[in-house]
N, C-alpha and C positions, 0 to 999 in steps of 0.2 A: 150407359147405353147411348147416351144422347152424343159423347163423345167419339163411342166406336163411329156410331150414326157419320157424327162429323168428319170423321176421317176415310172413311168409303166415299164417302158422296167428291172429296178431295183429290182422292186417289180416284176416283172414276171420272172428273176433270180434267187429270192429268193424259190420259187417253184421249183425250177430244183432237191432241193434234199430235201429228206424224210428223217422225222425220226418214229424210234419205240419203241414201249416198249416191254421188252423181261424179263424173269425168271434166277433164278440163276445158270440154265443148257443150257441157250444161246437161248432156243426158245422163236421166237416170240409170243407176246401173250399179250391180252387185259384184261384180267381176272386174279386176284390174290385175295392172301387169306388175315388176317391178320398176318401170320405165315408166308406170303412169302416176299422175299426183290423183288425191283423195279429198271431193267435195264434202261437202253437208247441204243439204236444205232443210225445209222445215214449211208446214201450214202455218197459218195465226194461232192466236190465244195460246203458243206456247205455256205450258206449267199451268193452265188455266189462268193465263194473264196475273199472278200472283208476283212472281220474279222479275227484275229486269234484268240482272245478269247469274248466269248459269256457269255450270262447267261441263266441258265435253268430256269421256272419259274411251279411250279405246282399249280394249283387255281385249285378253285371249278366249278367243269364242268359247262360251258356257264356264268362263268364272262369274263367280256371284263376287269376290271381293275387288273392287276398285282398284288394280294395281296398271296405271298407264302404259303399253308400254314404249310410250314415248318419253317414257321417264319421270314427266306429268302432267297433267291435265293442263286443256287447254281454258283460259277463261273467253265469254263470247260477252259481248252485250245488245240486246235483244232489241231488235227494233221498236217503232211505236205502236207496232201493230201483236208486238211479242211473237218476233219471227226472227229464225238465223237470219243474218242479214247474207244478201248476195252476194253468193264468188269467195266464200269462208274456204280458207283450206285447210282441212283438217291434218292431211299427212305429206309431206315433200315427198319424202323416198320410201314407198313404204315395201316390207321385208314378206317375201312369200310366207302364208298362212291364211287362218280364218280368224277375224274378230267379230269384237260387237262392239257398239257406238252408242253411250248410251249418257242422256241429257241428266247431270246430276241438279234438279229445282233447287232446290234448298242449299245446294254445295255442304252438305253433311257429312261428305264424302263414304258414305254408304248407299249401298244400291234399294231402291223402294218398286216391288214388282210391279206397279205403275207406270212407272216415270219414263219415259218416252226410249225407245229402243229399237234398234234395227243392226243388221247384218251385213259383213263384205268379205269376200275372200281373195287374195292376192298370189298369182303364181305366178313364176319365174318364167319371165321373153329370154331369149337369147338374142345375147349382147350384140355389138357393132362393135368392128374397128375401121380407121379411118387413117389412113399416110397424104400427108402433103408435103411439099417443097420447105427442108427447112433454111437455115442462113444460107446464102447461097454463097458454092465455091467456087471463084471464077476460073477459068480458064488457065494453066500457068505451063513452064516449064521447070525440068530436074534434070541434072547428070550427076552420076557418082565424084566426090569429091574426096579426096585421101586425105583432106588436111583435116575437113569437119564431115565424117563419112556420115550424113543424116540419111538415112533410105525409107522415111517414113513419109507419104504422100495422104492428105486426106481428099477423098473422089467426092461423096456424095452425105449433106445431112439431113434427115429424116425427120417429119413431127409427127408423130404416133400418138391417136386419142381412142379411149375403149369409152365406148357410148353401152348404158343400160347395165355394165355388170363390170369387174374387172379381169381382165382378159391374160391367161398364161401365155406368152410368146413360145412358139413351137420354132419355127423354122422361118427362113428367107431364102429365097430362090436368086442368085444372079447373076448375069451374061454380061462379058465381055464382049468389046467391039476395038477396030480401028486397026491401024497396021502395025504394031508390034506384037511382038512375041508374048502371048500372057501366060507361058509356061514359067518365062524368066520372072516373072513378079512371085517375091518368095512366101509371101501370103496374105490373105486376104483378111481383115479383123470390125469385127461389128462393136464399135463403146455407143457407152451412154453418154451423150456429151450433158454433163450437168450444169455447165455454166456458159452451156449457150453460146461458146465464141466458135466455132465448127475447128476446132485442132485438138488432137488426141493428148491431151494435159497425164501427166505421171499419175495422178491420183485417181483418175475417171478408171472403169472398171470396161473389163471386155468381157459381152456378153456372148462371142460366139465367133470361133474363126476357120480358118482352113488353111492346111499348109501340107503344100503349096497352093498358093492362089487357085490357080486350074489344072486339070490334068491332063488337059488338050488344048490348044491356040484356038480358039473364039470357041469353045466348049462351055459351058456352066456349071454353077457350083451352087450346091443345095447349104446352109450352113444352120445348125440345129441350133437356138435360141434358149437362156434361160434368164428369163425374165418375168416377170409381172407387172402389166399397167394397170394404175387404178382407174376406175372411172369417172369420166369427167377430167383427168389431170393429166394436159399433155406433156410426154417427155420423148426427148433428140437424141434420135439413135445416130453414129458416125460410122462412116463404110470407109476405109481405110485400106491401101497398099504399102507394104514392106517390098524394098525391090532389090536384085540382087546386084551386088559390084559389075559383073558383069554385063547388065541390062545392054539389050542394041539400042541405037537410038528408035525411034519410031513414035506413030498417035498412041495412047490408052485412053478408052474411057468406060462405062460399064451402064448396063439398065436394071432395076430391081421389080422381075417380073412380079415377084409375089411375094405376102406375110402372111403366116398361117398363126393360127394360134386356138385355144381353149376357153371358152367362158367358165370362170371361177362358179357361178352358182349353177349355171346351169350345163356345165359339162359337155355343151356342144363346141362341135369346133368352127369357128371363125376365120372366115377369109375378108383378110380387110381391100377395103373400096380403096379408090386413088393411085392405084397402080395400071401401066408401068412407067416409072420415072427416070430419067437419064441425066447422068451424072454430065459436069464439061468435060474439055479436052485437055488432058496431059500430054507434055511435049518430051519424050527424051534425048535429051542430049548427049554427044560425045561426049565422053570422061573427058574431066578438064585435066590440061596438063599444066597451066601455068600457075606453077609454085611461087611457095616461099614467102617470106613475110616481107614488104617491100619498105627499105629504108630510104632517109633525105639527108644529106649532107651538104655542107655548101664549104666551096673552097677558093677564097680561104673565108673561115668561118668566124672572122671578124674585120669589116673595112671600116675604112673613112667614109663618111656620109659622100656622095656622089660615085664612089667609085665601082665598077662592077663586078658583078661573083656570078660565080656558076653552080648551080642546084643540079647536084648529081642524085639523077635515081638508080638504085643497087640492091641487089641482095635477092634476087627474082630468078627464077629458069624457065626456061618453054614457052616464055612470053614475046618470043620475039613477033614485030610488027603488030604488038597492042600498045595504044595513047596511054601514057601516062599523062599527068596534067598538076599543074602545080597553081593553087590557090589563096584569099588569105581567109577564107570562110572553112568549115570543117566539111569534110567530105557526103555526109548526111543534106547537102543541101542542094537543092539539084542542078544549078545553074553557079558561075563564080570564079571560071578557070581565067588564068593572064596568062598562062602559058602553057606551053605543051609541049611533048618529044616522041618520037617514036619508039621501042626498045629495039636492041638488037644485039643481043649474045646477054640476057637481063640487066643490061643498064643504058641512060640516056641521060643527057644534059641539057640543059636549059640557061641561058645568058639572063641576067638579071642587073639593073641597075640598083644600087645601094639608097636609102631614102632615110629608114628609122629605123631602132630598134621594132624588130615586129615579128611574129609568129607565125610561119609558113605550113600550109598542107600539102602535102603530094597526093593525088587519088590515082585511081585504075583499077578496070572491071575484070578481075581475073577469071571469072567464069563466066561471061557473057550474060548473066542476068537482069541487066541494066540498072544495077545500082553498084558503090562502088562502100558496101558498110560488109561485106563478108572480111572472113579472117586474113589477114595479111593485106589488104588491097586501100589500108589509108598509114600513112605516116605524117608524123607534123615534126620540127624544131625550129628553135628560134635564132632569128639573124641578126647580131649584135652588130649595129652601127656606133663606130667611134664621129662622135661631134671636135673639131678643129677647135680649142680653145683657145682664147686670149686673156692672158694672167693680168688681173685686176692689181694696178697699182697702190699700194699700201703707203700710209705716211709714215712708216716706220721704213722701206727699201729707199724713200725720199732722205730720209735722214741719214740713210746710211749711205748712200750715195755721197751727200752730201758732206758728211766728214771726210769720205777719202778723198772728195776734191777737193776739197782745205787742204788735206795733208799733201796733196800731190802742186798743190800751190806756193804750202810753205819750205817746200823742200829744194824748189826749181827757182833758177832765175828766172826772169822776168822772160827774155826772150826764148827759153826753153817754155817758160808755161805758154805763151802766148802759141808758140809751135805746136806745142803736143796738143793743147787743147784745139787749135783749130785742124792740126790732122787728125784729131779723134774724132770730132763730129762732121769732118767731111768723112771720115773711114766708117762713123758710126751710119752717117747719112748713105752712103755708097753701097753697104752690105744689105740696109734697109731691116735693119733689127731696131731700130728707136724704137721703144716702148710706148708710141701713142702721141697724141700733139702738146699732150700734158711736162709730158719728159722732155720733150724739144724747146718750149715756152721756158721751162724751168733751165734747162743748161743756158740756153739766151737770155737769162734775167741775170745768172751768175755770171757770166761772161761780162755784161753790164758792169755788175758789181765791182768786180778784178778793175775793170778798168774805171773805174769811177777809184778806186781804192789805190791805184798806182796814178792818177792824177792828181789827185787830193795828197800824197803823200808828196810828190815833186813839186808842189805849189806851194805846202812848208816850208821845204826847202829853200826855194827859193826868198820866201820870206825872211827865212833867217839870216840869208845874206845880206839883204840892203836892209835891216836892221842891227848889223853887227856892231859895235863899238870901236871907238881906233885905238888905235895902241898908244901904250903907255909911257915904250921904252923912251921916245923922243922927250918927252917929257923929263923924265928920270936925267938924261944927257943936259939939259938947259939945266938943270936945279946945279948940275954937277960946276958946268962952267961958268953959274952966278958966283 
């Protein structure tokens, strides 16, 4: 008895304090949206001051068993006064229904028909949607091109956020403007740009198009949507033209009056804010006519260092009266030209002086686009400079030299070598082929030589004379006529 006793009197403690549910500007309140977040408060002596931390439990209104379903209970720790402390939130996003809230003391995780309790119920607001300006695409021009026929134009990219709920895309309304024809755009295509760079990528998905673009010149075009954003997560929708071969030239540019769409929970339809937005200006161009892939040649296409060549550019049509431009950077760079030519009937020349081996570019804007990296409008090769050599003298051509001059010494008199050899290095000297000062030192050393070799030899000579002996015969005669 003493015990029931104790436990009523515990359980009639736990009553002494209340809790509530309150909104994200402090009032109390029973009622929220699914766009609103979910307070708690609380008096003192929570639990009757027994606990200092608890667990909150939200269930689906009139369960008796404790199943969260937030998945699970929240733990709180209870002030000093054993109070929710302020500004607790109990639910982020919470989902249309009715609950109850209810302070488990003990965390026993069973409910005690005591223990502190109170009520909320949650319906469905209808959602928001929201369009802004996404990457932005500037301004540019297009003409039909036969060689790389691309006719895809991206106009305008969109940031699309569903606030409150997630939102079915229905439809996009949108007008063209400016002075071309927008019957000739062959049509018009709404992607999801996923990776954000604003160009319609092969992989990216089209959520909605029209073909042909318009069905009147500055007429509208409704284009029916199938999509779903979530909410909260923005994603970049691309407005996009296909345009036909034949486009005149003229302005395009387009405004996106409106986006309609469905809220997911709550089935209403949704007109999103931030419109209407306008796309830049598209320029069309005359069809380009100047073809072909442009080659460089140079002739003759190998000189002697100083000498000069001429850089023929070729292999082009309908270019006549556009710069070609010959560089030694690659056409990707924006500045770099030494020279230049006019074309006329697709080809032109260029004078150039010879320096070094080096590698030449030719560029040229054949579509007027102001850069010079489209198909056919860079060529490069390389200009083979020959260096004038001077054959380095070998001890091995010295010696060989050298023998035949011996042999051509031992073969001649004396007054033939003395001749040949001095009209060969006046003849060698005259032609101006001597091999260097080396080769000229060395034939004047042997020339020395020769003649030190033919005076040393007639200076024997002579020795041998006034050293000779007398004869004998006279002798031989006295012994005869003793």
């Amino acid at each position: 008895m003493l015990f029931f006793i104790f436990i009523m009197l515990v359980s009639l403690a736990f009553v002494q304090a209340s809790i509530d549910t309150k909104n994200s500007k402090g009032l109390t309140t029973t009622s929220f949206f699914t766009s609103d977040e979910v307070f708690l408060k609380s008096s003192t002596g929570l639990c009757n001051s027994l606990y200092q931390t608890v667990d909150i439990y939200i269930i689906e209104s009139g369960d008796t068993i404790l199943v969260d379903v937030r998945e699970q209970p929240q733990e709180v720790n209870l002030t000093a006064s054993y109070q929710i402390p302020t500004n607790t939130k109990i639910w982020a996003d919470p989902e249309g229904g009715n609950y109850d809230v209810i302070v488990d003391c003990d965390k026993s995780g069973a409910y005690h028909p005591l223990e502190p309790k109170t009520s909320f119920s949650v319906i469905f607001k209808k959602g928001a949607g929201k369009a802004t300006p996404g990457k932005e695409i500037l301004e540019h021009s297009w003409s039909y091109d036969s060689e790389q026929p691309n006719l895809i134009n991206e106009m305008l990219q969109l940031s699309l956020v569903a606030e409150g709920e997630d939102i079915d895309l229905t439809n996009i309304t949108i007008k063209p403007a400016g002075t071309g024809n927008d019957t000739q755009i062959a049509s018009l295509m709404v992607y999801i740009d996923g990776n954000n760079n604003g160009k319609s990528d092969e992989e990216e998905v089209v959520i909605g198009d029209s073909q042909p673009a318009y069905s009147q010149d500055n007429g509208e075009t409704v284009i029916n949507l199938d999509y779903t954003l979530v909410a909260g997560i923005a994603d970049n929708i691309l407005i996009v033209y296909s345009m036909k071969e034949d486009v005149n030239e003229g302005n395009f540019s387009l405004t996106v009056k409106s986006i309609n769409g469905i809220g997911k929970q709550s089935g209403e339809a949704i007109i999103f804010s931030g419109l209407p937005i306008d796309s830049k200006l598209l320029k069309v161009l005359a069809k380009k006519t100047c073809l072909g892939s442009m080659v460089l040649d140079f002739e003759p296409d190998s000189v002697n260092k100083g000498e000069n060549v001429i850089a023929k550019i070729s292999n082009l049509t309908g270019c006549d009266n556009k710069t070609a431009s010959l560089r030694i950077n690659p056409c990707t760079y924006l500045a770099g030209d030494i020279k230049s030519c006019i074309l006329k009937d697709g080809t032109c020349e260029m004078n150039l002086t010879s320096t070094e081996n080096k590698k030449y570019y030719s560029c040229i804007d054949k579509n007027g686009d102001n850069d010079k990296t489209d198909f056919g409008e860079a060529a490069d090769k390389d200009l083979i400079v020959i260096a004038k050599e001077v054959e380095a003298e070998t001890e091995e051509n010295v010696s060989e030299e050298f023998e035949e001059f011996v042999n051509f010494t031992t073969n001649k008199t004396e007054e033939e070598k003395n001749a040949s050899i001095t009209g060969g290095v006046i003849s060698e000297l005259l032609s101006g082929s001597l091999k260097g000062i080396f080769v000229l030192l060395e034939i004047t050393l042997l020339l020395i030589l020769i003649i030190l070799i033919i005076i040393s030899v007639r200076l024997k000579g002579n020795r041998q004379e006034t050293t000779k002996p007398e004869k004998k015969k006279p002798e031989k005669s006295e012994e005869k006529e003793e």
